[in-house]
C-alpha positions in Angstrom: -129.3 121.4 -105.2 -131.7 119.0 -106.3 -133.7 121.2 -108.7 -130.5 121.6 -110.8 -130.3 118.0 -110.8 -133.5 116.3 -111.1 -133.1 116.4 -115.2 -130.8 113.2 -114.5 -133.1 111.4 -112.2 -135.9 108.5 -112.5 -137.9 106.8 -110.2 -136.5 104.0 -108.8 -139.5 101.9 -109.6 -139.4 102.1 -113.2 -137.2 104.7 -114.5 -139.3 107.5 -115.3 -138.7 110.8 -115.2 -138.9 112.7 -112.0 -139.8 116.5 -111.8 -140.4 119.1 -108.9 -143.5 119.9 -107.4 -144.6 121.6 -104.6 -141.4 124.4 -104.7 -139.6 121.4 -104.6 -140.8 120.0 -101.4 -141.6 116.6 -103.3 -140.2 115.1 -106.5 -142.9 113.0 -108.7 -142.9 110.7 -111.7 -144.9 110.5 -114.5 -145.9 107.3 -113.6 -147.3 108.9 -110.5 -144.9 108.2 -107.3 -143.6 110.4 -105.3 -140.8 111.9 -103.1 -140.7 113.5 -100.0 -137.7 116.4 -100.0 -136.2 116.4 -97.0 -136.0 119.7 -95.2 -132.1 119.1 -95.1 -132.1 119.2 -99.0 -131.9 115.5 -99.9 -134.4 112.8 -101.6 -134.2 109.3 -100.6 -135.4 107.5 -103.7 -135.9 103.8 -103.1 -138.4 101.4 -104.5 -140.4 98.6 -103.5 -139.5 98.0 -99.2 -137.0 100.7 -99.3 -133.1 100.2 -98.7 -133.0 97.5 -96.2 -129.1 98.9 -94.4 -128.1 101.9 -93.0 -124.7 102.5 -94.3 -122.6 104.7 -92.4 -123.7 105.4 -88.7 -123.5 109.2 -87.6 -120.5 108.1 -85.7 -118.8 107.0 -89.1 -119.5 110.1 -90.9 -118.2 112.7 -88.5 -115.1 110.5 -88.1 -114.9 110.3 -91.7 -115.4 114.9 -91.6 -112.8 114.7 -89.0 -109.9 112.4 -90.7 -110.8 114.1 -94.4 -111.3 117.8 -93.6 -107.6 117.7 -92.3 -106.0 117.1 -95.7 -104.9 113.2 -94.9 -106.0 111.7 -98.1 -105.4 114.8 -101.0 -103.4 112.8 -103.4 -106.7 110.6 -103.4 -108.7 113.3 -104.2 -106.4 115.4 -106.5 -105.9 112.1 -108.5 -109.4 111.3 -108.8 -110.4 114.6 -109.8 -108.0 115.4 -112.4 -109.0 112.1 -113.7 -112.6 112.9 -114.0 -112.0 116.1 -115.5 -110.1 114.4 -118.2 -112.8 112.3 -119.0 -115.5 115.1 -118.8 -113.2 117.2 -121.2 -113.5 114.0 -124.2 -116.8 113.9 -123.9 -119.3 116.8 -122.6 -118.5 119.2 -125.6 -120.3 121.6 -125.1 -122.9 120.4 -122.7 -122.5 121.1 -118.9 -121.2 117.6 -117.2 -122.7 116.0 -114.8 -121.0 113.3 -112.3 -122.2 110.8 -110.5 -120.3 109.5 -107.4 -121.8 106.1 -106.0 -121.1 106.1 -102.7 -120.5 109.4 -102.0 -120.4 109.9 -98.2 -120.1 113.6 -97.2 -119.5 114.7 -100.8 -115.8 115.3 -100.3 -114.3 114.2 -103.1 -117.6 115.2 -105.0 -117.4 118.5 -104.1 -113.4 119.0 -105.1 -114.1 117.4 -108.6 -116.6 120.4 -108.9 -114.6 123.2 -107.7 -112.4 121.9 -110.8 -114.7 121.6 -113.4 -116.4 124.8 -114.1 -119.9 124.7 -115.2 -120.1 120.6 -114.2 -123.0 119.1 -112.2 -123.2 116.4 -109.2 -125.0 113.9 -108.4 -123.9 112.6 -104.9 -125.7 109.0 -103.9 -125.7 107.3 -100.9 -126.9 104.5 -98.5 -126.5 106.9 -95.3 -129.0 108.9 -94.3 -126.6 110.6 -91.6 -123.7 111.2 -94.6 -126.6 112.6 -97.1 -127.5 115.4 -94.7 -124.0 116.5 -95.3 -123.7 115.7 -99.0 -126.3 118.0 -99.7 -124.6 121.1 -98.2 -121.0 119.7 -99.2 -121.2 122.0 -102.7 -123.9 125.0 -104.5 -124.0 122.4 -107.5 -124.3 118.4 -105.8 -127.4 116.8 -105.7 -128.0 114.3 -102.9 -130.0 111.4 -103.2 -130.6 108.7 -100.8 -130.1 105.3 -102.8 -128.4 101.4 -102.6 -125.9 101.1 -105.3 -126.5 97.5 -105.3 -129.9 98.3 -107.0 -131.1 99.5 -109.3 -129.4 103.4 -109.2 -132.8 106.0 -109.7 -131.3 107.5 -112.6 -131.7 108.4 -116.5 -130.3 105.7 -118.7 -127.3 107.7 -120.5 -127.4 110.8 -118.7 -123.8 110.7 -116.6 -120.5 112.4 -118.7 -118.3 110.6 -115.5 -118.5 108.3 -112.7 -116.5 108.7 -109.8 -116.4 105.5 -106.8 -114.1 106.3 -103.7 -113.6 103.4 -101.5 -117.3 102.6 -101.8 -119.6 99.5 -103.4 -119.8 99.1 -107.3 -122.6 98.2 -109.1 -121.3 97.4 -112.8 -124.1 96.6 -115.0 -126.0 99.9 -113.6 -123.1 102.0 -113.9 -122.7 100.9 -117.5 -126.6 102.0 -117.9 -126.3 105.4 -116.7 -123.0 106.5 -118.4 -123.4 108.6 -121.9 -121.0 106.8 -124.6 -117.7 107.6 -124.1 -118.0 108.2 -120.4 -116.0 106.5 -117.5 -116.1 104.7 -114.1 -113.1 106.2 -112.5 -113.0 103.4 -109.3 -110.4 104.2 -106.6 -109.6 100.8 -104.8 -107.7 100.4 -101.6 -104.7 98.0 -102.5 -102.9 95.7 -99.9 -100.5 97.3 -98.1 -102.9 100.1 -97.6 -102.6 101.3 -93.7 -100.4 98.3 -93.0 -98.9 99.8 -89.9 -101.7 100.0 -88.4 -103.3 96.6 -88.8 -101.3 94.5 -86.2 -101.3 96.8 -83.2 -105.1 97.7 -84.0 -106.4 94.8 -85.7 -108.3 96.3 -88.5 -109.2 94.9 -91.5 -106.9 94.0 -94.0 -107.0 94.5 -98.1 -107.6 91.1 -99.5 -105.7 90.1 -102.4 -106.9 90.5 -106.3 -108.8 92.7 -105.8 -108.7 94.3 -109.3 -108.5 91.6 -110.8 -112.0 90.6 -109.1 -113.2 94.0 -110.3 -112.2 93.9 -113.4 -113.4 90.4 -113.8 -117.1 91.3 -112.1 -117.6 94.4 -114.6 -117.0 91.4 -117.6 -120.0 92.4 -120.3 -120.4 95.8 -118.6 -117.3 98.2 -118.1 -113.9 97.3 -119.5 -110.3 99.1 -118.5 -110.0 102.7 -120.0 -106.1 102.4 -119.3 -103.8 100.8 -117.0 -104.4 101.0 -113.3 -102.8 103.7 -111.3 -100.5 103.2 -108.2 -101.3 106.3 -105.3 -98.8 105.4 -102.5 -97.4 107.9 -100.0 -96.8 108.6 -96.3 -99.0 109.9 -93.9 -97.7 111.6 -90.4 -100.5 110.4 -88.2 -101.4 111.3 -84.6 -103.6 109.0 -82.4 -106.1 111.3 -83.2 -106.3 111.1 -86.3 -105.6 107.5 -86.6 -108.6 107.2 -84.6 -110.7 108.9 -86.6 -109.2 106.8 -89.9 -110.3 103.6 -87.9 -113.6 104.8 -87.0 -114.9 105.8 -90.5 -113.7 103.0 -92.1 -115.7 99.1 -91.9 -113.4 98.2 -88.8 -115.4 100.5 -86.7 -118.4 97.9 -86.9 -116.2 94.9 -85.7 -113.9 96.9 -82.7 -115.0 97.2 -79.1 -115.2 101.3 -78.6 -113.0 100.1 -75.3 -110.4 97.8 -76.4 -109.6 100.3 -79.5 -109.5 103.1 -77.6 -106.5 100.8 -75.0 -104.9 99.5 -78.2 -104.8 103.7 -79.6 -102.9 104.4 -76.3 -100.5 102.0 -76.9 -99.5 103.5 -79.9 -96.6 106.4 -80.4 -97.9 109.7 -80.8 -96.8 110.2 -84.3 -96.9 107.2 -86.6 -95.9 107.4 -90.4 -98.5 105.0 -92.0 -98.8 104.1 -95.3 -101.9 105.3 -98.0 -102.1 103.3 -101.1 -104.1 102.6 -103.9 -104.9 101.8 -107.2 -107.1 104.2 -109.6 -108.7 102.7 -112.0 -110.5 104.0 -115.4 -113.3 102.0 -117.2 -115.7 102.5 -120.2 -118.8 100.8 -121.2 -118.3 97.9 -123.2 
């Protein structure tokens, strides 16, 4: 809910607090912008021209319900989750905790890390208007907000305990901003060899190499390591189904004709053991 929430927001113009008004039908700043509450329960909070992408189609999101709601990627979320709790537990005290996940989609993991962490607060953000709608109903205690992490985030400087980022965008210098001291990024990056079986008969999008090491070098003067990367690999049994519904959440689904992936699914076995993998990463402010 957003009014358990809005203590930890700003205006994305300058960083002001925000506050309810109206029963919380609008959120305003003391600098005297304001925010229309959407009757689905989220704000979109964007400065300036407003975000200027769409993120993830409705398509994307309920393939993304679909693939996640059937328990494919739970050592993903179990890892994250137990990671974020760790970090909450060295540095809340005695204060409820409040996470942020950047890119937060339908508020899956979001809303596991909560059901662990008694007492803790979300903050779920997003580029998608079509995931935010869900995000807002995904747990009692997640706030979601309408935002590009590649900007400026509309939060208070120092006011998140833990950062979560699940396959998603990452915005170093702002996540460094928003963290207390002492909290963490925990960043879960697809590795190569991530879905391998599937990219030759599909022709999805592979994982580049370096990729940590690219992270790691872009959060330079920002975030540093908070310990050594974290290998998550393990087998999935997949049906076409949902190996369809994998493919159509993920950034592939923008670059395959609907047609020629649905003759290239056929072609496939019924049951496929593909391989999730991963690396989980852990970063403080530096």
């Amino acid at each position: 809910m957003l009014n358990d929430i809005v203590d930890v927001l700003a205006d994305p113009a300058d960083l002001t607090p925000l506050r309810g008004a109206d029963d919380f039908t609008r959120l305003v700043s003391e600098s005297g912008h304001s925010y229309d509450v959407a009757k689905q329960g989220y704000v979109t909070l964007a400065a300036g021209k407003g975000i200027g992408h769409e993120g993830d189609s409705l398509e994307m999101v309920n393939s993304r319900e679909t693939f996640l709601s059937n328990g494919h990627f739970a050592p993903f979320v179990e890892s994250v989750s137990d990671a974020l709790a760790d970090v909450v537990e060295g540095v809340a005290g005695d204060a409820d905790p409040v996470i942020l996940e950047a890119g937060a989609g339908t508020g899956y993991y979001l809303a596991h890390t909560l059901d662990l962490i008694q007492g803790a607060r979300g903050v779920g953000l997003d580029v998608s208007v079509p995931a935010a709608k869900h995000l807002a109903k995904s747990h009692p205690r997640v706030g979601a907000v309408v935002a590009d992490v590649w900007e400026q985030l509309p939060i208070r400087t120092g006011s998140i305990h833990a950062l979560a980022v699940v396959f998603a965008p990452r915005n170093p210098a702002e996540f460094a901003r928003v963290l207390v001291e002492g909290g963490e990024a925990v960043m879960l990056v697809a590795d190569q060899g991530h879905l391998d079986e599937l990219r030759e008969p599909l022709g999805i999008l592979g994982v580049e190499d370096g990729k940590i090491e690219r992270l790691i070098a872009q959060s330079e003067g920002h975030l540093v390591p908070a310990a050594a990367p974290e290998l998550i690999e393990y087998p999935m049994q997949l049906g076409r189904d949902a190996i369809a519904a994998q493919v159509g959440m993920s950034p592939s689904a923008r670059h395959l004709d609907a047609d020629v992936l649905q003759a290239r699914l056929a072609e496939l076995p019924e049951q496929m053991e593909v391989t999730a993998r991963a690396q989980l990463i852990r970063m403080r402010k530096a």
